[in-house]
C-alpha positions as CSV (number, residue, x, y, z in Angstrom):
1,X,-36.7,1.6,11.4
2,X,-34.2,2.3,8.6
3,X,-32.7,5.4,11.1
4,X,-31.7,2.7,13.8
5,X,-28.2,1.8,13.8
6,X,-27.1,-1.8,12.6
7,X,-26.7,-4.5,15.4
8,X,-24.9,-7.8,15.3
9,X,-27.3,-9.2,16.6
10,X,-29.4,-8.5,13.1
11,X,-26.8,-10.7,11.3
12,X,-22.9,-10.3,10.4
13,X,-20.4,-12.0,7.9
14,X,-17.2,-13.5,9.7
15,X,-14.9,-12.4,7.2
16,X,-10.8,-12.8,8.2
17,X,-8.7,-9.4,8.7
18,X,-6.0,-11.1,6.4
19,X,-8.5,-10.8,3.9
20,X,-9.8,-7.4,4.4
21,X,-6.6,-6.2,4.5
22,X,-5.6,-7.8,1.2
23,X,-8.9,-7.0,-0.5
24,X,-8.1,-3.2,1.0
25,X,-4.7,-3.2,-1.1
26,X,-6.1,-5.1,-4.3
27,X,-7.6,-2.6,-7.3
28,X,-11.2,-3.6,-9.0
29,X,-13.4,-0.8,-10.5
30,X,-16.7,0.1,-8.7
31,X,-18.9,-2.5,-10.2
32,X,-16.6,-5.2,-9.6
33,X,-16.8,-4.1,-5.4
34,X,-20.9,-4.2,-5.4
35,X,-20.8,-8.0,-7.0
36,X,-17.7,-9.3,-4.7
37,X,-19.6,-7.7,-1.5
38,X,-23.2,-9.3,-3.1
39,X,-21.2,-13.1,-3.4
40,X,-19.6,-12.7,0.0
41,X,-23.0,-11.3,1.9
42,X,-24.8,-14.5,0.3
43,X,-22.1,-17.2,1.1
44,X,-20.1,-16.0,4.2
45,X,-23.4,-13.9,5.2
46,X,-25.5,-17.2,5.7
47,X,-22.0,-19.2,6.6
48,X,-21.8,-21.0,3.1
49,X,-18.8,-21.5,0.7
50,X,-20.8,-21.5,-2.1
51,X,-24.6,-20.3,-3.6
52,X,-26.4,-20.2,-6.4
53,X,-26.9,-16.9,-7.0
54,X,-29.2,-15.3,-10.2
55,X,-28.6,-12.3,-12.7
56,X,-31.7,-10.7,-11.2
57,X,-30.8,-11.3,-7.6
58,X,-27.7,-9.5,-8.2
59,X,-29.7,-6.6,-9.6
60,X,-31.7,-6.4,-7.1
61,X,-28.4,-6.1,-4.5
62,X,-26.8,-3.5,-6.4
63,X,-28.9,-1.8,-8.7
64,X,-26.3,-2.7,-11.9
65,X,-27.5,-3.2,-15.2
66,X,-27.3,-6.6,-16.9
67,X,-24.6,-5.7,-18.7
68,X,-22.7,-4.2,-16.5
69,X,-23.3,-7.3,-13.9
70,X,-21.9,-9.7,-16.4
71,X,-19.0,-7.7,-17.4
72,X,-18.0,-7.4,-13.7
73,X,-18.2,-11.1,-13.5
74,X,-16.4,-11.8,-16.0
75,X,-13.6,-9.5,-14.8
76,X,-13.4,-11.3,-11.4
77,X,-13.6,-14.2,-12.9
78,X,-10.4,-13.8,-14.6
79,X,-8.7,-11.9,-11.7
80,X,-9.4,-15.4,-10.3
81,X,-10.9,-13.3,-7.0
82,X,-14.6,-15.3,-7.4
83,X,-15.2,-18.9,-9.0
84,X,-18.3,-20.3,-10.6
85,X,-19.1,-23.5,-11.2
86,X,-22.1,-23.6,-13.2
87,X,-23.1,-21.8,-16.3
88,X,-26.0,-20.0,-17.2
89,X,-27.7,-17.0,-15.3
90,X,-27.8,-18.5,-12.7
91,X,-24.2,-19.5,-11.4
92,X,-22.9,-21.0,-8.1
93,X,-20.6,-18.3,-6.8
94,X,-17.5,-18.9,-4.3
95,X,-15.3,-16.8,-3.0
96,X,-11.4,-17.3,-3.6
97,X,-9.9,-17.0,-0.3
98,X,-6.6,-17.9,-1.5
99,X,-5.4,-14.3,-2.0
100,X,-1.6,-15.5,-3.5
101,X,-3.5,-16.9,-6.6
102,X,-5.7,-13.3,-7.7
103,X,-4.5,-12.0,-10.5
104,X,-3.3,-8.3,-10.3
105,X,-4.9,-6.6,-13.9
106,X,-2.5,-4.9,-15.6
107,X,-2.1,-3.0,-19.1
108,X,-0.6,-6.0,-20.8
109,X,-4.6,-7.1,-20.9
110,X,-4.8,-4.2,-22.2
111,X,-2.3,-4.3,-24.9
112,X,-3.3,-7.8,-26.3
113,X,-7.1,-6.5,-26.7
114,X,-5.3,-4.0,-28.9
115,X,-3.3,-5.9,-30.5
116,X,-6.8,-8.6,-31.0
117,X,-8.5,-5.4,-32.3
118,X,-5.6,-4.4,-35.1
119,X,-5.5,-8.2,-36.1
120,X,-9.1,-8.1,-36.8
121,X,-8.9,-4.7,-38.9
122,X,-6.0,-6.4,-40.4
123,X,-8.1,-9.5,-41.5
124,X,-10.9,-7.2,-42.7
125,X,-8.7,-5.1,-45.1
126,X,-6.6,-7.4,-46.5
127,X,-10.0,-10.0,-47.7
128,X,-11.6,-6.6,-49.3
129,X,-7.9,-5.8,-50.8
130,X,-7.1,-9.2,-51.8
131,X,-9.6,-11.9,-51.5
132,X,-6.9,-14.4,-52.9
133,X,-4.3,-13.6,-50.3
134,X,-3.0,-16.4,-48.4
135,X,-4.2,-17.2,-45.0
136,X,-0.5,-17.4,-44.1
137,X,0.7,-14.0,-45.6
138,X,-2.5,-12.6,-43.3
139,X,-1.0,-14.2,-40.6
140,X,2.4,-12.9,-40.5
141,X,1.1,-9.2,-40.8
142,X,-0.9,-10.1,-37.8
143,X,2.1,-11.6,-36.4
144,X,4.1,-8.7,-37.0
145,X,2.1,-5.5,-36.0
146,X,1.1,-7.3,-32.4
147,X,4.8,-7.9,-31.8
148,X,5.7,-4.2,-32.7
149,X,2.4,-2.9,-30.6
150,X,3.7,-5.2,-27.7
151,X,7.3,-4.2,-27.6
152,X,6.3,-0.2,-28.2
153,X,4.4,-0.4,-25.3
154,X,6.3,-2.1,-22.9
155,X,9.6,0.2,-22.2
156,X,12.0,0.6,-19.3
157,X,10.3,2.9,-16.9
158,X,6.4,0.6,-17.5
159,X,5.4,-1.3,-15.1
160,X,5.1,-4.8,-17.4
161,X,8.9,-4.6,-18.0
162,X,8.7,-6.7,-15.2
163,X,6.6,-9.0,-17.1
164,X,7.7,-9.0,-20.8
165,X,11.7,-8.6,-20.4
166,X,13.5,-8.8,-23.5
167,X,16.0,-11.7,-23.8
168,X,18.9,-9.3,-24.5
169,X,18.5,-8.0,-21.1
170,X,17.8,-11.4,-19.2
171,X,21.2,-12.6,-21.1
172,X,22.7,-9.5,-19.7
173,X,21.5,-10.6,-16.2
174,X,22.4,-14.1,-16.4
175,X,25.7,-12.8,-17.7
176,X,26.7,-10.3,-15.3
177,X,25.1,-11.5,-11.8
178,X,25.2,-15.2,-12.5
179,X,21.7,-16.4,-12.1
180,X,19.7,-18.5,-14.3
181,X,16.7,-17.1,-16.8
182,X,14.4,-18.6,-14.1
183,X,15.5,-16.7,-11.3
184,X,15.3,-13.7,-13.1
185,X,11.5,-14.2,-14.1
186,X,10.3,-15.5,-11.0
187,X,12.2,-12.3,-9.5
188,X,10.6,-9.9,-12.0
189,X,7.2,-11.5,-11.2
190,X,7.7,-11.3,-7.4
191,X,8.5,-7.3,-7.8
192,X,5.9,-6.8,-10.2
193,X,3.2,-8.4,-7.5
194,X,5.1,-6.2,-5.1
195,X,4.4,-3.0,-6.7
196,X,0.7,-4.1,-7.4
197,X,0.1,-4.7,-3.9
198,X,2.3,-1.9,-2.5
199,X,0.9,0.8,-4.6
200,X,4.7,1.4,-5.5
201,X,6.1,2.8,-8.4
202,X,9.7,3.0,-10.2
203,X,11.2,5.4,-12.6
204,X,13.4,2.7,-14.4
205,X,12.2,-1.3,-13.6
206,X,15.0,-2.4,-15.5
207,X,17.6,-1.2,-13.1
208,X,15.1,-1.8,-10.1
209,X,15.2,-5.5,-11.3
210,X,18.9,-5.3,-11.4
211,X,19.7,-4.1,-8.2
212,X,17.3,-6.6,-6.6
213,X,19.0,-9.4,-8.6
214,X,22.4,-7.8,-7.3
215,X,21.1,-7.4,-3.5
216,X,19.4,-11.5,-3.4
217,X,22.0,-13.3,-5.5
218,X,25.0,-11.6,-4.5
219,X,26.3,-14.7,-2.4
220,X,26.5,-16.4,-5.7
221,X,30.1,-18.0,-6.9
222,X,29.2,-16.4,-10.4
223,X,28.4,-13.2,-9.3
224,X,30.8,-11.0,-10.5
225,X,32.2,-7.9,-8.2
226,X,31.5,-4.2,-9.9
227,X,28.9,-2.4,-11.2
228,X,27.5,-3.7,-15.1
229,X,26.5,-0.7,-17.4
230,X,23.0,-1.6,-18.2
């Protein structure tokens, strides 16, 4: 039985191409695939929005640990690719169809883990140091090292430029091209989504972000003709 090749008439899941081909261009690890495919096989497999769905159930669909179930839950969850309504092991699990709202994970999660894990080391030494020290004083070294971590990691030629742009530059836009600080960031965030979903990748974002400002806004009465040294 198990040699014979699938039918439809044994059961399909209607499942749009718009989504298949955004879910084809979208990044999740391996573990975050087997419990997407689990929730869509329960709700669009049986033509529901929305089931209840157990920690063992999902075990028994892909063969993942507990941990490793819950971990890619979470994940998804804050991708905003799945929602769940209630709590517990035993959630009810939907599908977010609205692929404009999943989050793209980038390395600026990534960074502020870091920086979490420094201000908790941070905490730890300075109450075995100095159990006397201020909470306030503990505060601005935390302060401190995450904004040095943050800036460190985020240069020019990094991706999350795109996403953490330093005001000196977004004055030298507004300056130079004539747009506002919120047409800068909204264009920063639409090529940063762009590169996600493209697969794309830039030696120098800063300038990329330029000469898309320069391209789209160029119609503007402040733009000013020539080329800015940035």
């Amino acid at each position: 039985m198990e040699n014979q090749t699938p039918q439809l008439e044994q059961g399909y899941t209607k499942i749009a191409n718009k989504i298949l081909e955004k879910l084809a261009m979208y990044r999740i690890s391996g573990e975050e695939w087997l419990i997407l495919l689990t929730i869509l096989r329960k709700t669009y497999g049986y033509n529901k929005k929305e089931d209840f769905i157990s920690i063992s159930q999902f075990y028994e669909a892909t063969g993942l640990a507990k941990p490793s179930i819950c971990r890619a839950i979470n994940k998804l969850l804050q991708k905003n690719v799945i929602n769940k309504k209630a709590k517990g092991e035993i959630g009810l699990y939907s599908f977010n169809k609205l692929y404009a709202t999943w989050k793209p994970f980038t390395k600026k999660l990534m960074i502020n883990n870091i920086a979490n894990t420094i201000n908790k080391k941070v905490n730890v030494i300075n109450k075995k140091a100095n159990p006397h020290l201020q909470k306030s004083d503990i505060q601005k070294k935390k302060e401190t090292i995450t904004k040095e971590t943050i800036t460190k990691e985020i240069p020019e030629h990094h991706l999350d430029y795109l996403l953490k742009i330093p005001e000196e530059h977004i004055l030298k836009y507004t300056e130079e091209l004539g747009v506002t600080k919120e047409q800068v960031i909204d264009k920063a965030k639409e090529l940063h989504n762009y590169c996600i979903y493209r697969h794309k990748s830039y030696s120098n974002y800063k300038l990329f972000l330029w000469n898309a400002l320069k391209r789209d806004f160029k119609g503007s009465n402040k733009y000013r003709v020539g080329v800015a040294k940035i």
